[in-house]
N, C-alpha and C positions, 0 to 999 in steps of 0.2 A: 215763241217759236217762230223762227223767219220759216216763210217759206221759200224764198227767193234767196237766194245766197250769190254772189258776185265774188268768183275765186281772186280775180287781180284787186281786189281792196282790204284782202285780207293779207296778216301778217302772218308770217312763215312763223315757225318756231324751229328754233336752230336746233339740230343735235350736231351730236360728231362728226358725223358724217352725210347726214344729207338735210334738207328744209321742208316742212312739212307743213300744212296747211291744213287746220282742223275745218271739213266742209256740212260734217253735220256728226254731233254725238247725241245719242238717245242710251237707253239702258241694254237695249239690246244689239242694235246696230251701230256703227261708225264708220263714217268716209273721211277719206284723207286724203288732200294730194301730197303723195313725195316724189319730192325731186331729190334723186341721190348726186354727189357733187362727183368730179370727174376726179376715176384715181382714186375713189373711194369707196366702202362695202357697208353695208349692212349686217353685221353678224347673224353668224348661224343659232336660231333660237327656234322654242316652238310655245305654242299657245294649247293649254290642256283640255278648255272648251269650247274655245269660237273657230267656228270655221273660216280663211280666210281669203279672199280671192285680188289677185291685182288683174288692171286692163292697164297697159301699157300705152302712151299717149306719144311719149318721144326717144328719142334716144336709143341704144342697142347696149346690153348687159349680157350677166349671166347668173343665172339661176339656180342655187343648190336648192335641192329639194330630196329630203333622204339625203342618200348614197350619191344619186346624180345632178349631173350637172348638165343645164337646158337653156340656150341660146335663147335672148331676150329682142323682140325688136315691136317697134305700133303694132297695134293692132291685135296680138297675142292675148289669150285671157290665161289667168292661172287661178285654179281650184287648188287650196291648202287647205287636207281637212284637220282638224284637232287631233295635238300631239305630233303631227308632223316634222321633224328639224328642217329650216328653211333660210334662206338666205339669199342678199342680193350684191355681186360686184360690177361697178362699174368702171373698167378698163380704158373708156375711151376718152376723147376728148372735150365731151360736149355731156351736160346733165342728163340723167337718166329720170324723166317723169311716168309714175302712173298713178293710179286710181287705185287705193288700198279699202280694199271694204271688210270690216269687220263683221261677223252675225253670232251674238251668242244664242244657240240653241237652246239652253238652260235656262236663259231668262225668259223664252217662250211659254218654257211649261208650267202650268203656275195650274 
C-alpha cells in the first residue's frame, strides 16, 4: 500500500471522453483524478450504492444532477448520494479536472 502517491508520474487511463488517474482504490473507497477533455461529457449515470463526491481543481463545466443542471467551476464540492443520475459536460476550451471520491457504504457494514 503506497502511502505517498505522486499524481504527475502516474498514468492516466483514457476513456472517451476524459483521463483519469487512479490515486487510491481500497474496497470501500476510491479517488480519482478526472480530467474531462474539452467538448466533451461524461454520461448521465448513477451508482446504486456508493455515495459519490467531486472537488473541482480546474476548469468550468456543467453538472447534471437529477432533473438539474449546476454550473461547475475550482473550488466547488459536489455531494452525489446513491441512485442519483449524474453527469458532467464540458463546453469550454480548456480540460475540466476534479477530484472523484468514491465511498461505498455497504462495504462499511460488515
Amino acid at each position: 500500500m503506497d502511502l505517498i502517491v505522486d499524481a504527475n508520474t502516474l498514468e492516466a487511463v483514457a476513456r472517451e471522453h476524459s483521463d483519469n488517474k487512479h490515486l487510491l482504490r481500497r474496497e470501500s473507497l476510491k479517488i480519482g483524478l478526472i480530467s474531462v477533455r474539452p467538448n466533451e461529457a461524461l454520461p448521465v449515470h448513477s451508482h446504486p450504492k456508493e455515495e459519490q463526491f467531486y472537488y473541482v481543481l480546474e476548469g468550468e463545466g456543467v453538472l447534471r444532477l437529477g432533473e438539474n443542471e449546476h454550473p461547475l467551476r475550482p473550488g466547488l464540492a459536489v455531494s452525489i448520494p446513491p441512485g442519483i443520475a449524474h453527469g458532467v459536460r464540458n463546453p469550454g476550451p480548456r480540460a475540466l479536472r476534479f477530484l472523484d471520491i468514491f465511498i461505498d457504504w455497504s462495504a462499511q457494514a460488515g
